[in-house]
N, C-alpha and C positions, 0 to 999 in steps of 0.2 A: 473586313475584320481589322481592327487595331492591334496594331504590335507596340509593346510595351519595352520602352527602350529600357538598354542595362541599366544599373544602376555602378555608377563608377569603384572599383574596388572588389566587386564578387566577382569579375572573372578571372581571380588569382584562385576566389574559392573553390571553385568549379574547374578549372584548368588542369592540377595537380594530376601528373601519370600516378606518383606513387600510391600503393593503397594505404586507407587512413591506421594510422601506429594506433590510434582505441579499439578500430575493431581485433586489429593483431592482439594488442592486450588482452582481449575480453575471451576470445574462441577458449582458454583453459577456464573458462568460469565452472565452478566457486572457487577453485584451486590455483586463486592469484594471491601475487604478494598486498599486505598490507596497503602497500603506497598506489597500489592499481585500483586499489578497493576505494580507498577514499578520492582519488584523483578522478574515477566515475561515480560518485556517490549520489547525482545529480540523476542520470540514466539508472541506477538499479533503482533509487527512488520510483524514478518514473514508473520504469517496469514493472513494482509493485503496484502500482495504482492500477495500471491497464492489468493486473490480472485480478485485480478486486474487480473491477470492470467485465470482465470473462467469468467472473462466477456468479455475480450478479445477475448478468443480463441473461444469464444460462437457465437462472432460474426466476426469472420474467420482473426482475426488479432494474427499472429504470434510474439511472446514475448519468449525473452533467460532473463536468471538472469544471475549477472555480479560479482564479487568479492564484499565483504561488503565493502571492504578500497576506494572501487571506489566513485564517487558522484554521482553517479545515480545505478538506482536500478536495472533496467529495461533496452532491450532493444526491440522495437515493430516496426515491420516488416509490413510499411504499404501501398499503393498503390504504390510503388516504393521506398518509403522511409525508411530509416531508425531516427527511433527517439528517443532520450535518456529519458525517464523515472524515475521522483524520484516518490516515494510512500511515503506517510506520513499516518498514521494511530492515530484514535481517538479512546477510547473503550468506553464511553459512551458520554452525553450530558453536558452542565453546562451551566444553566441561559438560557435554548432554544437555546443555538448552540453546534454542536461538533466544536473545537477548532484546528487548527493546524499552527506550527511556524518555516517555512522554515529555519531551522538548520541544519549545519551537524555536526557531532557528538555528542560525549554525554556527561554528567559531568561525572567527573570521569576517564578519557582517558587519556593519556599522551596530548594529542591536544586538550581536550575541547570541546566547542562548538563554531563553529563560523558559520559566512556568509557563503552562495555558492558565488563564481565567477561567473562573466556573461555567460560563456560558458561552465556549470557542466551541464545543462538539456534543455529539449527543453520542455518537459509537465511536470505536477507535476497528481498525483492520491491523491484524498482526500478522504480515507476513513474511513467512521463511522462504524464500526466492529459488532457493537450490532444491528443497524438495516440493516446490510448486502447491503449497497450502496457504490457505489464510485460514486464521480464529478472531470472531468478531469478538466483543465484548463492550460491555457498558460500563465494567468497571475503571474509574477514572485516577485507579494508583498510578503515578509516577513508574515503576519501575512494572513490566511482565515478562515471561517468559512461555516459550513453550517448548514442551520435553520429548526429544525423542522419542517418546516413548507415546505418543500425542498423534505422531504425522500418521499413520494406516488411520484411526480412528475421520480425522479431519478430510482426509483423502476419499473415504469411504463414502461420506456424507459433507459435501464441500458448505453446504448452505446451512447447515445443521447449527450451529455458533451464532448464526445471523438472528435466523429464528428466533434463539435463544434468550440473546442480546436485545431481541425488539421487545419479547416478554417480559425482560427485566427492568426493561423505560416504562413497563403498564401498558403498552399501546397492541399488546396480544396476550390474549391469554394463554397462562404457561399451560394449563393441563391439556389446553387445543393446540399447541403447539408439541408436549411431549409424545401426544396421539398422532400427530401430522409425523412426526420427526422418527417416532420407532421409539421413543423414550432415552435418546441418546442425549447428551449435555458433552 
């Protein structure tokens, strides 16, 4: 068997007694400051993807992740189709909604943040991280939210939004989808 020599520099990464100051940061999640929220913005990202990922694959729809540079997050392998997936993520609530603001990129980037183009996604995943839901949709306003008042329903029926969302690109029919679904939206 081949041993694959260090690579000069990672065994400072690896070496460290201390345990890492992020995870210390993170154990009071959602109930951190500001600057901890955006200083991991990258990993709560993340984490909302892998649990589009967990509610997907729960309910037998196949999803590949894609390059960050790309405009979509996701892609999700569904009754014949394929369809492009952004994931937006919220970590807590403000004023009774989690808030989310179809951008792509970030401040701070060589490119900013601007608009997606009409043809970057076909669904968006809106998830609120703290009380562990997503709502899919295919509507592609700039600004959504979702209301407290939202999470038991979403929770109840995780995949229900998805359904809904595929119904609204045409590529399901709604009335076999509100019969599949219990008639919930």
């Amino acid at each position: 068997m081949k041993k694959q020599p260090p690579l000069r520099g990672f065994e400072e990464l690896f070496a460290s007694e201390e345990p890492s100051s992020c995870s210390e940061d993170l154990r009071n999640f959602p109930n951190l400051s500001r600057d901890t929220l955006t200083r991991n913005a990258k990993f709560f990202g993340l984490a909302g993807e892998y649990f589009v990922d967990s509610i997907l694959f729960r309910f037998g729809h196949h999803t590949s992740g894609l390059a960050e540079m790309l405009p979509v997050d996701r892609m999700v392998y569904c009754s014949n189709n394929v369809l492009r997936l952004q994931v937006k993520t919220a970590c807590r609530p403000r004023n009774g909604y989690f808030h989310f603001n179809l951008k792509k990129g970030y401040h701070g980037s060589p490119s900013g943040v601007r608009n997606y183009e009409p043809g970057d996604f076909d669904l968006v995943a809106l998830v609120a991280l703290s009380e562990n839901v997503v709502k899919f949709t295919a509507d592609r306003h700039q600004s959504h939210r979702i209301a407290l008042s939202e999470i038991e329903k979403l929770r109840a029926r995780p995949c229900a939004s998805f359904e809904h969302a595929v119904a609204d690109l045409g590529l399901l029919d709604a009335s076999a989808a509100t019969n599949t679904l219990g008639g919930q939206r």
